[in-house]
C-alpha positions as CSV (number, residue, x, y, z in Angstrom):
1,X,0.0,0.0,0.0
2,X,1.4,3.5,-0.5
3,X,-0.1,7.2,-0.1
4,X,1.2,9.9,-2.5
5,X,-0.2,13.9,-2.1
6,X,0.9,16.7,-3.5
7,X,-1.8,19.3,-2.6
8,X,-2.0,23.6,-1.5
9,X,-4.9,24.5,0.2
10,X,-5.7,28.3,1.7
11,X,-7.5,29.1,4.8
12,X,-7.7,32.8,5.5
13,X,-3.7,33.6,5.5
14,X,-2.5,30.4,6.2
15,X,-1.3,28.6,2.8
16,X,-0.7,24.4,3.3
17,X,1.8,23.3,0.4
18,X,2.8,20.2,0.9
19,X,4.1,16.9,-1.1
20,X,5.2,13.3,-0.3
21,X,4.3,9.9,0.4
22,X,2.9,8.0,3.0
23,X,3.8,3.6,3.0
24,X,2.9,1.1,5.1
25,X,4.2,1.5,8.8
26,X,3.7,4.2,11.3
27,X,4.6,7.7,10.1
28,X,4.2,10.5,12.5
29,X,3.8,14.3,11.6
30,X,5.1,16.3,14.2
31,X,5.5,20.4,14.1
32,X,4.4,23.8,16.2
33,X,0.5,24.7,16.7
34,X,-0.6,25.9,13.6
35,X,2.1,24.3,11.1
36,X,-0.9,22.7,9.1
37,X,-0.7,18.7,10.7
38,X,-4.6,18.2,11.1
39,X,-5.2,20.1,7.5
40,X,-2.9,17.9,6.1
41,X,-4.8,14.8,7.9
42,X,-8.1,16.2,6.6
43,X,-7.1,15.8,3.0
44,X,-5.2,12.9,3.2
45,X,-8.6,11.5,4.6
46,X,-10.7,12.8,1.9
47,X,-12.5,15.1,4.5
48,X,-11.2,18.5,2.9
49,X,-10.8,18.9,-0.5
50,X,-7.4,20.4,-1.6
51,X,-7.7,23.7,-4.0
52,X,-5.0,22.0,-6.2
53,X,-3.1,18.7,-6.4
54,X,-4.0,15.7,-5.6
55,X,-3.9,12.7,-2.9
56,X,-3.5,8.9,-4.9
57,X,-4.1,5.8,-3.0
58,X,-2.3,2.3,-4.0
59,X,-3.8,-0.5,-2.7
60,X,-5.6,1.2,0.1
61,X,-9.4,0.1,0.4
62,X,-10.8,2.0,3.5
63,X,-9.5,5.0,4.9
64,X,-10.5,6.2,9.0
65,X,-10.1,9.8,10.4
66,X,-10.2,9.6,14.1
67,X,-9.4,12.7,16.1
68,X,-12.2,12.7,18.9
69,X,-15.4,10.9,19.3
70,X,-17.7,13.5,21.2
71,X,-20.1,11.0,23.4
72,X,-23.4,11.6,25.3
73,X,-22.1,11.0,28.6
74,X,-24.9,7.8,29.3
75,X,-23.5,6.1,26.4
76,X,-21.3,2.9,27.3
77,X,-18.1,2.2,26.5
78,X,-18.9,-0.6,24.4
79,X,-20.8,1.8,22.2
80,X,-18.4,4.3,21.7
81,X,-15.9,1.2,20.5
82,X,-18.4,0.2,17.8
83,X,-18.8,3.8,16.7
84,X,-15.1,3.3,14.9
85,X,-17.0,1.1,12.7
86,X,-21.1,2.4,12.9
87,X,-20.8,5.8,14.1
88,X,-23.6,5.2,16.3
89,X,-25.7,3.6,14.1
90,X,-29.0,1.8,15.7
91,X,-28.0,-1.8,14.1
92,X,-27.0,-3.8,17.4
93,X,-23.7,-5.4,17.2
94,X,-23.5,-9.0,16.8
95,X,-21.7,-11.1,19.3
96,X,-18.5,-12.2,16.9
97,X,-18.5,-7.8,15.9
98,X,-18.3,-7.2,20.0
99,X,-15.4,-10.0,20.8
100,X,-13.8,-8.3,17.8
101,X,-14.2,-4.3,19.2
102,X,-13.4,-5.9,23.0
103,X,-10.2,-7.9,21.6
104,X,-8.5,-4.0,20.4
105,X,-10.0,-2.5,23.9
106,X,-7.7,-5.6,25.6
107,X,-4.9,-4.0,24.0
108,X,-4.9,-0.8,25.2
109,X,-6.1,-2.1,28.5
110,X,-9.8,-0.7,28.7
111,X,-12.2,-4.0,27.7
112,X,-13.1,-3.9,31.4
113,X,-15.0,0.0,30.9
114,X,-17.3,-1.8,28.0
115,X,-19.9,-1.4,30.4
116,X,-19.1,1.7,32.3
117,X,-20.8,5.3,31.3
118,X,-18.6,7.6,29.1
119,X,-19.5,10.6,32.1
120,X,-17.6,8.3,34.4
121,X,-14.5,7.8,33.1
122,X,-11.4,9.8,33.1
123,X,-9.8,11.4,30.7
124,X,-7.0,9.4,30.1
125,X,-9.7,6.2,29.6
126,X,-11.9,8.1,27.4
127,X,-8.5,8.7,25.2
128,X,-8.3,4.7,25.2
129,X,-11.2,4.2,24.2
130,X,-11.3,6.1,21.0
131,X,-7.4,4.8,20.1
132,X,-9.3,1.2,20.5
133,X,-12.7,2.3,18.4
134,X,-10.2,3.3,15.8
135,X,-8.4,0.2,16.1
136,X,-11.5,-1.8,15.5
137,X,-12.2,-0.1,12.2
138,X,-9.6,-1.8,10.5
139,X,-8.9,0.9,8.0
140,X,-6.2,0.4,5.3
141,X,-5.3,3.9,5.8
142,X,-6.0,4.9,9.5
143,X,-5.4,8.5,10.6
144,X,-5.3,9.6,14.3
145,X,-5.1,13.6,15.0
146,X,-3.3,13.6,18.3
147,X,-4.4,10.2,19.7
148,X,-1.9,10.9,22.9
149,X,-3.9,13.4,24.4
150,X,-4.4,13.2,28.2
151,X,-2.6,10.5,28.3
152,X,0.7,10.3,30.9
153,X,3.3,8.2,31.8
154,X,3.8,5.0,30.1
155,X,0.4,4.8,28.7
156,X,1.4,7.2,25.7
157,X,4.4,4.4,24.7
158,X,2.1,1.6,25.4
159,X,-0.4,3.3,22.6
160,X,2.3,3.8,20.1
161,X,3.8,0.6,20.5
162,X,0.4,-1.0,19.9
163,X,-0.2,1.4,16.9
164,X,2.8,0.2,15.9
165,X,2.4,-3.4,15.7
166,X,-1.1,-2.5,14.0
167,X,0.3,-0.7,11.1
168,X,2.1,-3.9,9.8
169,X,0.6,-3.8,6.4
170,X,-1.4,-1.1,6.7
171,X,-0.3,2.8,7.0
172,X,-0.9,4.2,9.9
173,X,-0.5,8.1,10.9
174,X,-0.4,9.9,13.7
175,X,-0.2,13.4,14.7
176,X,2.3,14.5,17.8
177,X,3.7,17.2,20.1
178,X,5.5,14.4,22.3
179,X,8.8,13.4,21.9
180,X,9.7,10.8,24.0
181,X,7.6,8.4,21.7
182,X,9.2,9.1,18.4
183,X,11.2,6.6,18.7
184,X,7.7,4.3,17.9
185,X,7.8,5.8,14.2
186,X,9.2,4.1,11.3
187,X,9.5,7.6,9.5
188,X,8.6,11.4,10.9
189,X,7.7,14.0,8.9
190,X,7.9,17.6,10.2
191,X,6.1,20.6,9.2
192,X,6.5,24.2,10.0
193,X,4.1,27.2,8.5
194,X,2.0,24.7,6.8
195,X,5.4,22.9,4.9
196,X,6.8,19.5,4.8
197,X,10.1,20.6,6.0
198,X,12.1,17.0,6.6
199,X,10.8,13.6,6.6
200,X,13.2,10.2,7.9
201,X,14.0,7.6,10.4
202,X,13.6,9.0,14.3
203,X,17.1,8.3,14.8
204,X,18.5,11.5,12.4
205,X,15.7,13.6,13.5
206,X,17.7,16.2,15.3
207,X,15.5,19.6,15.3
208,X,15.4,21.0,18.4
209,X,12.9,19.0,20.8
210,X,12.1,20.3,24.5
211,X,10.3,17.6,25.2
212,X,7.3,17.9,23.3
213,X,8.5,18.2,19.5
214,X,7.7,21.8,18.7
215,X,9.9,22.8,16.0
């Protein structure tokens, strides 16, 4: 599978240029507030259209956009893992579907809140959840806009070594302001004012990082 873009788009002042490609692994886009990570995402995912270029897929049959998934706050936790692959939808899940959606919440350590209320979890659990919902997708192509936040500790390498291990043969993206889990990437790619500005392995990224990769 294999991702190529070259696209521009214009929002107000702020210009996105930006070309490259995107192959199986996990590839992380890291840069400053405002450097153009989650327009970029949008694109890629087919959600905003670019006002030239284009975004070719090879190989890639389903593509997921996952930032947040905004819950009423009686909904269960089960639901809001099936809403990675329904979005809510009224069609119960069959049994074999909710083994499936509880076998990615194992991973990430949060099949025991299937059955808790989205109001009475924390925010760090919520953050699990949705990672897991858009695990269960199973997207060719999966996009997460910041899928570490609150999260602390270990929890944040936990979810980017599972993300890793997921994105074997698929292409997985992520976008990040934390350093200490680059090292989880197969390839980085940093913008600045909405441009790609250097893309390669974690181990010659050098930019300046104080701990939360704002270059």
């Amino acid at each position: 599978m294999l991702v190529k873009f070259e696209v521009e788009k214009r929002l107000g002042d702020f210009l996105l240029s930006a070309a490259g490609e995107l192959a199986e692994g996990l590839r992380c886009i890291v840069g400053p507030n405002g450097s153009g990570k989650t327009t970029l995402m949008k694109i890629l995912a087919g959600l905003m259209k670019p006002d030239k270029g284009h975004v070719s897929m090879f190989g890639v049959r389903s593509v997921v956009y996952i930032s947040d998934l905004p819950s009423p706050p009686d909904v269960l936790g089960i639901d809001v893992l099936a809403a990675g692959r329904t979005r809510f939808s009224k069609k119960p899940i069959s049994e074999e579907e909710e083994e499936t959606l509880l076998k990615y919440a194992e991973l990430l350590g949060v099949a025991q809140l299937a059955r808790r209320r989205w109001g009475t979890l924390s925010g760090g659990e919520r953050q699990r959840l949705v990672v897991a919902a858009a695990l269960a997708a199973e997207a060719d192509f999966l996009l997460l806009d910041e899928p570490l936040s609150n999260l602390h500790g270990d929890w944040r390498k936990r979810v980017m070594e599972t993300l890793r291990n997921y994105a074997r043969q698929r292409i997985v993206v992520v976008t990040t302001h934390h350093g200490d889990v680059l090292g989880c990437c197969a390839e980085i790619l940093a913008m600045r004012e909405g441009k790609l500005m250097w893309r390669g392995p974690p181990s010659e990224y050098t930019w300046p990082i104080d701990g939360k990769c704002d270059v």
